[in-house]
C-alpha positions in Angstrom: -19.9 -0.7 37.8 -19.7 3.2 36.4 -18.9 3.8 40.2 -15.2 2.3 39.4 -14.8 3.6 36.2 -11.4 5.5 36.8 -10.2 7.8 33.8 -6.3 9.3 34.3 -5.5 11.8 32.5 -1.9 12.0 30.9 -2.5 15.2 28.8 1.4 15.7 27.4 2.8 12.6 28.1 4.0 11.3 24.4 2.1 7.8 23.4 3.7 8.0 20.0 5.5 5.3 20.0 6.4 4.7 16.5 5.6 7.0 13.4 6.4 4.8 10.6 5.4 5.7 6.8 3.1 3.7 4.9 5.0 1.1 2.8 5.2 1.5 -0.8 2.0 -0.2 -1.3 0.6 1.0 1.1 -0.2 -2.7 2.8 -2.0 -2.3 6.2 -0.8 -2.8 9.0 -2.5 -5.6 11.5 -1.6 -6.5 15.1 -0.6 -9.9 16.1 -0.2 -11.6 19.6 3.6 -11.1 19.8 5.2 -13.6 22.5 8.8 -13.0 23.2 10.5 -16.8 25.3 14.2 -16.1 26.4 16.4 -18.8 28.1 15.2 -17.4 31.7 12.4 -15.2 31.5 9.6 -14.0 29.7 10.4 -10.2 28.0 7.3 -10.0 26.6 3.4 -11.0 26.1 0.9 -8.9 24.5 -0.7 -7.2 21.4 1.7 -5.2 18.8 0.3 -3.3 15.6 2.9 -3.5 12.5 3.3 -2.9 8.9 6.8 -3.8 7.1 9.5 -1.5 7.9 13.3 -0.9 7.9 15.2 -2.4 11.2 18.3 -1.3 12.7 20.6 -3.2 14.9 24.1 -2.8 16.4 25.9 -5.3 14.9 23.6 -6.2 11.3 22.9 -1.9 10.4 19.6 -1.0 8.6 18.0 -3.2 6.4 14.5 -3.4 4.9 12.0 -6.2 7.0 9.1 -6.3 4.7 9.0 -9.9 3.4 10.9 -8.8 0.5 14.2 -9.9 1.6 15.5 -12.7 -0.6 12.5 -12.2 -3.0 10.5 -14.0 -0.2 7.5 -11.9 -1.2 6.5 -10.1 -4.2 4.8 -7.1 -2.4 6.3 -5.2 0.7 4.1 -5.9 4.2 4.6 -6.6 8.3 6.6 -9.1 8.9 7.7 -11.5 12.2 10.5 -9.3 12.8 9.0 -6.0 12.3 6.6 -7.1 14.7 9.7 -7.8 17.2 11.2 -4.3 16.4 8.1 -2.4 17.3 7.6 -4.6 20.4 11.3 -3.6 21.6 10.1 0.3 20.6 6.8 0.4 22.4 8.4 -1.5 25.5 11.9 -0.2 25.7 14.3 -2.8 25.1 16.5 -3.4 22.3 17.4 -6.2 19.7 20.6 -7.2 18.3 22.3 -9.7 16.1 24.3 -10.0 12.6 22.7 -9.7 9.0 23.2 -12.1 6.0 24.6 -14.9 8.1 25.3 -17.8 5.5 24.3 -15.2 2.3 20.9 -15.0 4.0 19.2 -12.2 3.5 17.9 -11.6 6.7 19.0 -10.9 10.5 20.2 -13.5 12.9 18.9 -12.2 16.1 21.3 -13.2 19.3 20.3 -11.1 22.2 16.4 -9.5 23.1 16.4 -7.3 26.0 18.5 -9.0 28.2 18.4 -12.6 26.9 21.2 -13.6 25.3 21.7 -16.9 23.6 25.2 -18.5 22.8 25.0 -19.3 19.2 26.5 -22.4 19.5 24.2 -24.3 21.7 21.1 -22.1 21.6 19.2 -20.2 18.6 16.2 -18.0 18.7 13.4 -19.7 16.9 10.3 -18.3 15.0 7.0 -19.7 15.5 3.4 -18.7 13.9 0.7 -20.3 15.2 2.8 -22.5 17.3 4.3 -23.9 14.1 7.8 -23.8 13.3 8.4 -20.8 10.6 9.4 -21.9 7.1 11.2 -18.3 6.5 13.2 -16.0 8.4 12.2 -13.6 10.4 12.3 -10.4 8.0 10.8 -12.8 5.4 7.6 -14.4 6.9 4.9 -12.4 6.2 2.4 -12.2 9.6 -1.3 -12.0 9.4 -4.2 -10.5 11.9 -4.9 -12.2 14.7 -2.0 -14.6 14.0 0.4 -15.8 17.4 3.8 -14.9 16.9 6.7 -16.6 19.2 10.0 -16.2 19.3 12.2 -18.3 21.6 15.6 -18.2 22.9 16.1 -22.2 23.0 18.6 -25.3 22.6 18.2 -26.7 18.9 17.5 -29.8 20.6 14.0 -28.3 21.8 11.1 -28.5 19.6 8.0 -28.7 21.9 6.1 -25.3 22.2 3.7 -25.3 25.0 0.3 -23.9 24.8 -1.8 -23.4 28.3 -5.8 -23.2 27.7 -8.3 -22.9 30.5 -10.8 -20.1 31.7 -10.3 -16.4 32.2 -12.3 -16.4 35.5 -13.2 -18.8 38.4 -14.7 -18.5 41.8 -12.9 -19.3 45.4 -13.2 -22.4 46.2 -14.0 -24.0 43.2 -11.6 -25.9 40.8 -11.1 -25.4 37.5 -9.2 -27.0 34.9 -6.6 -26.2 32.5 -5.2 -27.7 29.2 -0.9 -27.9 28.4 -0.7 -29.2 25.1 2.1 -29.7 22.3 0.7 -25.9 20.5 2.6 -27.3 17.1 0.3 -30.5 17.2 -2.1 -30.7 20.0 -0.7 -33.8 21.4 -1.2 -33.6 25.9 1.6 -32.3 27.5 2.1 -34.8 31.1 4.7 -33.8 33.9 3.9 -29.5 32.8 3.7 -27.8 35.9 1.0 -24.9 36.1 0.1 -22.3 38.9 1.7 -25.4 41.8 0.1 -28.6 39.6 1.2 -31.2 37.3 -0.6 -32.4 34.5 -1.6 -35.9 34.2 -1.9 -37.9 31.3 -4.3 -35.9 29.6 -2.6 -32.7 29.8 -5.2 -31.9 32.4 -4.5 -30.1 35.8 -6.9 -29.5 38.3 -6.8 -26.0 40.2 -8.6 -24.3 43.5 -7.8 -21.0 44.9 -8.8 -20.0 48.4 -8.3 -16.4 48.2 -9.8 -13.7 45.6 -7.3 -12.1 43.6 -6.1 -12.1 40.0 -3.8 -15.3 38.9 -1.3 -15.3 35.8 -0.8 -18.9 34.5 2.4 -20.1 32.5 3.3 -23.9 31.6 6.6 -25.1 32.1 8.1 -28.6 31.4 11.9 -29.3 30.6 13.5 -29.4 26.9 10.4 -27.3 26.3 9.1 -24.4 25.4 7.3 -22.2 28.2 3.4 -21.5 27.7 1.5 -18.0 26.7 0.1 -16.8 29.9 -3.8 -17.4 30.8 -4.7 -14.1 33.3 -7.4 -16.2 35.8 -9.5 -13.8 38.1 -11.0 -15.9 41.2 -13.7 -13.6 42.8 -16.2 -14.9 45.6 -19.6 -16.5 44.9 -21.9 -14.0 43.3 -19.3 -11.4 42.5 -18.8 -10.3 38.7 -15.6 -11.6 37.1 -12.7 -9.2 38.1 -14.2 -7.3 40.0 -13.7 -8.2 43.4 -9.9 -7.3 43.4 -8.9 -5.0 40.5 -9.3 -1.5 41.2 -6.5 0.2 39.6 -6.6 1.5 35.9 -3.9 0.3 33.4 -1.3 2.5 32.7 -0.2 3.8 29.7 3.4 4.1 28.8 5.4 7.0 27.2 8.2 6.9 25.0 11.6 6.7 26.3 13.5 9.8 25.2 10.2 12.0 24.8 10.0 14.4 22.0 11.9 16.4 19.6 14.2 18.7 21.4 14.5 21.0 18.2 10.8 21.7 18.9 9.8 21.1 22.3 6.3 19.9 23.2 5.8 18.6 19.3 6.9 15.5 17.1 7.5 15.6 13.8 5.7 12.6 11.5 9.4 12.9 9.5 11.4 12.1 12.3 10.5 7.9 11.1 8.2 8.2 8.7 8.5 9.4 5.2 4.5 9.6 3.9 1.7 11.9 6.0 0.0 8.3 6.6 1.9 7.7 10.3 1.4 4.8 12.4 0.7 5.8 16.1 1.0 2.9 18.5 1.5 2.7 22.5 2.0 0.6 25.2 -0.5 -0.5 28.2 0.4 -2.4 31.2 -2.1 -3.7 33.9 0.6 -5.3 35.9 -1.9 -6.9 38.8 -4.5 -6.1 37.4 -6.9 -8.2 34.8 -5.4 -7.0 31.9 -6.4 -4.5 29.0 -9.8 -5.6 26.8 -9.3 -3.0 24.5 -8.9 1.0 23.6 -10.3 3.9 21.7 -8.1 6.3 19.6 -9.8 9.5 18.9 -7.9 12.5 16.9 -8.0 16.1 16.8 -6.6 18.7 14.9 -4.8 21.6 16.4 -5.8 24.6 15.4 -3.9 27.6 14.8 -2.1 29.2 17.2 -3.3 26.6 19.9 -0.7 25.8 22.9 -0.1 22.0 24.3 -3.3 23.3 27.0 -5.4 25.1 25.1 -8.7 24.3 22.8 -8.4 22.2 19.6 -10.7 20.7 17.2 -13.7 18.0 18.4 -12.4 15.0 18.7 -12.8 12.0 16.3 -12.9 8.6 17.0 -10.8 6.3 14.7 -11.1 2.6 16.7 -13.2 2.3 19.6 -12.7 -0.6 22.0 -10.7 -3.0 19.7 -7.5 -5.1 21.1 -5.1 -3.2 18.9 -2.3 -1.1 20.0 -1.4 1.1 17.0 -3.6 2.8 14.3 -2.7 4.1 10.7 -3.5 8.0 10.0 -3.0 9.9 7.2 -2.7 13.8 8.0 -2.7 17.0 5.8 0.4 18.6 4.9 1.0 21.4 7.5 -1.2 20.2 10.1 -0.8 19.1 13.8 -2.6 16.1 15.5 -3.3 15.1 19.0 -4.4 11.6 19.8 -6.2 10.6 23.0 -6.0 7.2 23.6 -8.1 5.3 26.1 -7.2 1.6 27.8 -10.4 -0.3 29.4 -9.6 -3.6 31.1 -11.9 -6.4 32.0 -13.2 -4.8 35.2 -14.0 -1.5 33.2 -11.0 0.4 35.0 -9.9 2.8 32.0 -6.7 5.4 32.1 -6.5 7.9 29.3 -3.3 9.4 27.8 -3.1 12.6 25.4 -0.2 12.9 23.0 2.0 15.9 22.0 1.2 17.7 18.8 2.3 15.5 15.7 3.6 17.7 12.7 2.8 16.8 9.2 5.5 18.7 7.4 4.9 20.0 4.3 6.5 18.1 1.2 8.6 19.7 -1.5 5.9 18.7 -4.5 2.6 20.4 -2.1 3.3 23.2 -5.2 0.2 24.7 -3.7 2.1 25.6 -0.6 5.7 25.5 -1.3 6.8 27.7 -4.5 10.2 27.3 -6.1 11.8 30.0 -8.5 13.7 27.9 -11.4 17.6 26.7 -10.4 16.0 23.7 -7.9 16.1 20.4 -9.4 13.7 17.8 -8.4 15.1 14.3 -7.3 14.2 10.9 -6.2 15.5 10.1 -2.5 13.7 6.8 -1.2 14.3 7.9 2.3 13.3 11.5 1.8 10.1 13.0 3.3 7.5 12.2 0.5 10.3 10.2 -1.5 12.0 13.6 -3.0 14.2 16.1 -2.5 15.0 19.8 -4.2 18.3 21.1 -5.0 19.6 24.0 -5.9 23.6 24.3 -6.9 24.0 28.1 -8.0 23.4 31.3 -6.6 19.8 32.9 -7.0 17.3 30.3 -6.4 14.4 31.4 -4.3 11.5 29.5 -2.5 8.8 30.5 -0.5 6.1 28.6 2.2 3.0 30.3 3.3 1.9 28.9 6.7 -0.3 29.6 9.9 1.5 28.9 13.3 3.9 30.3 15.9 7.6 28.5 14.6 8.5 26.5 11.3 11.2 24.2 11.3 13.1 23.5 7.7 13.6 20.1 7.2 16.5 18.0 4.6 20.3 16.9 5.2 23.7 18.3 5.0 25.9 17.4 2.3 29.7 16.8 2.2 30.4 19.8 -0.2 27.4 22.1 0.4 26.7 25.6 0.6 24.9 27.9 2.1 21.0 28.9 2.3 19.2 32.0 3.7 16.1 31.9 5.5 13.9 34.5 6.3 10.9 34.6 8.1 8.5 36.5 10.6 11.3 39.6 9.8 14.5 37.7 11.1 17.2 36.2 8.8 19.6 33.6 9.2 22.1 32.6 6.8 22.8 28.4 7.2 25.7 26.7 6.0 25.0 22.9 4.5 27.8 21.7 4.9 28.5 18.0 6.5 27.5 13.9 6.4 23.6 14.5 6.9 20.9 12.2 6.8 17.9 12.9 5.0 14.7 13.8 7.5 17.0 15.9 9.4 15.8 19.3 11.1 18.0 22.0 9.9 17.0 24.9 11.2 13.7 26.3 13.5 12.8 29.4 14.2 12.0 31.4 16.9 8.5 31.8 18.1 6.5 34.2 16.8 2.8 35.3 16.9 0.3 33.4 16.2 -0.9 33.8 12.4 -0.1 33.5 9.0 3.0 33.9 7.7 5.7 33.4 4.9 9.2 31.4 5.0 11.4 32.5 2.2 14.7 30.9 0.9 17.1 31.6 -1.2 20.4 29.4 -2.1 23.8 32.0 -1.3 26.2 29.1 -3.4 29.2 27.9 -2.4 28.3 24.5 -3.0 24.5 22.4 -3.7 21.6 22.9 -0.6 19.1 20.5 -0.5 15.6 20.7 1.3 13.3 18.3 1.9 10.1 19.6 3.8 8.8 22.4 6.0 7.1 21.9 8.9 5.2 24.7 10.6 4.2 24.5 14.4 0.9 26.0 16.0 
């Protein structure tokens, strides 16, 4: 087989997906088999990687999803709808619905994707292991490995269907398949799957003439529709999946691409708020016989090295497991490229190289970033590394001592604030602070300079309080 082992090289395309900090207690993340049921269609079916997080939508705002809504949970972690949010992130669609419905604490979803539900016939439902959840969705806590459905659905329907049978066959010969009741095993008759019925037993026979690569789904009215069984049918004596797939999975990019303050780079602060990130991605093997699993590897960047030139070896942090996001924690000041690899069943692989990650460099590093007195220390929950410095007279002075070719200075404008001056690689630029920020924000970069070490110096002009948050030099 090393004959049909295709590798595609994506170097630049951006496979960060989501950079999400760490939760408070720093509770892992774990990837679950996320299954997403609307009224009509399927929107989607496959692995996500998660850890508790805030979620935004249109019409409910921001709101923390960690299991701690409602005092559900005593500790933050992922949660059912986390898992949903960084589904609709790594795919590209979009959630919405109301929050605190009924003095919940939690979001009433009403449209994924496309699917939309009218919420006074229909509802979407929450389902772990084909049970029926006992919590909301920003309230169950998920677990590894755990099946997670939701379902656009009537509330009359309470029959989730679950389609078992083999993940290869050969032409010619039948095979059978298994439609039960997933929340209690009980045979599903009358289910249609792949042009059968089931009988009695649940039970449907199938044969397929031609070679080629099958997806299976159960359907049956008032019910639920069935995960999808991916069924290769080669000829006698060939290896499964082999016969017809010849095309490598694809990886997908983020929609939107990177930073435009800093082209080419991403910066872990843009989500996140710790240097441990979560990097996630997105495969699709459309035809093919779907992805059996990936290898991250990471690499430092180092000094002064462009988007194509040499880096650091590269180090493998998960090879061939079916996950589809990994937690890393960075050094403050460093960049990071991850090369991520995805091998389906027939050994077809495609590769995809990410754009530099940042780790900026946090306000309290007092081994990199010196303050004079006249900055005050504060708590900021949403702040890069949870705090912020702010100085309200005239005078104070700071200074960061990096190696790379730009530095962006990183914090939030505030309604009544002042102005800051910023040297650095001999230019100056006075900034004025003044507006409805939020924190994380880029506030300034600077040109591109040589390669090297150099030093960023501040000093607060007055005229009202400045507050920074983090540096972040570039290579």
């Amino acid at each position: 087989m090393t004959d049909r082992l295709r590798r595609t090289a994506l170097t630049g395309a951006l496979a960060l997906l989501s950079l999400a900090a760490a939760p408070a207690a720093f509770a892992l993340p774990v990837t679950v088999n996320l299954r997403v049921e609307g009224p009509t269609k399927t929107v989607f079916d496959g692995p996500v990687t998660t850890d508790g997080h805030d979620v935004t939508t249109a019409a409910g705002g921001t709101h923390p999803c960690d299991g701690t809504n409602g005092g559900a949970e005593p500790q933050p972690g992922p949660t059912a709808t986390a898992a949903l949010d960084d589904a609709a992130k790594t795919a590209g669609f979009t959630i919405d619905g109301p929050y605190g419905n009924f003095g919940i604490d939690d979001f009433f979803l009403e449209r994924v994707a496309d699917e939309q539900i009218d919420p006074n016939t229909q509802y979407w439902s929450l389902w772990i292991n084909h049970g029926f959840s006992d919590k909301g969705g920003c309230q169950k806590r998920v677990l590894a490995g755990q099946d997670v459905l939701w379902a656009g659905i009537p509330f009359s329907v309470s029959v989730p269907l679950k389609l078992a049978g083999p993940d290869s066959a050969v032409t010619g010969q039948p095979v059978s398949v298994l439609v039960t009741d997933g929340s209690n095993g009980d045979p599903q008759s009358g289910a249609t799957v792949g042009g059968a019925t089931t009988g009695a037993n649940g039970r449907a026979s199938l044969t397929f003439a031609n070679e080629g690569i099958y997806r299976l789904k159960a359907e049956k009215p008032d019910t639920i529709r069935s995960n999808t069984v991916v069924l290769c049918v080669d000829p006698p004596g060939a290896a499964p999946c082999t016969s017809t797939d010849g095309s490598a999975p694809s990886l997908a990019a983020e929609a939107g691409g990177p930073s435009g303050r800093l082209p080419g780079r991403r910066l872990a602060s843009e989500r996140g708020r710790s240097r441990t990130i979560l990097v996630t991605w997105e495969a699709q093997d459309g035809a093919g016989s779907g992805v059996a699993g990936y290898t991250v590897e990471v690499s430092e960047i180092a000094d002064g090295a462009g988007a194509s030139q040499a880096e650091s070896e590269w180090r493998t942090l998960v090879d061939k497991q079916a996950v589809n996001g990994v937690h890393f924690r960075g050094e403050s000041g460093d960049a990071y490229r991850f090369r991520i690899t995805a091998t389906d069943r027939a050994l077809n692989s495609a590769t995809l190289v990410t754009d530099p990650v940042l780790i900026p460099v946090d306000d309290r590093d007092r081994g990199l970033f010196q303050l004079s007195k006249g900055w005050k220390r504060a708590r900021a929950e949403n702040a890069w590394g949870r705090t912020v410095v702010r100085a309200t007279d005239a005078g104070a002075t700071g200074r960061v001592s990096f190696r790379g070719r730009r530095v962006a200075l990183i914090g939030r404008t505030l309604p009544r604030g002042g102005r800051l001056h910023v040297t650095v690689g001999g230019k100056s630029k006075t900034l004025r602070l003044r507006g409805n920020g939020s924190h994380r924000s880029v506030l300034w970069v600077s040109r591109r300079m040589r390669a090297g070490a150099h030093v960023l110096r501040l000093r607060s002009l007055g005229g009202g309080p400045v507050e920074i948050d983090a540096v972040a030099p570039s290579p």
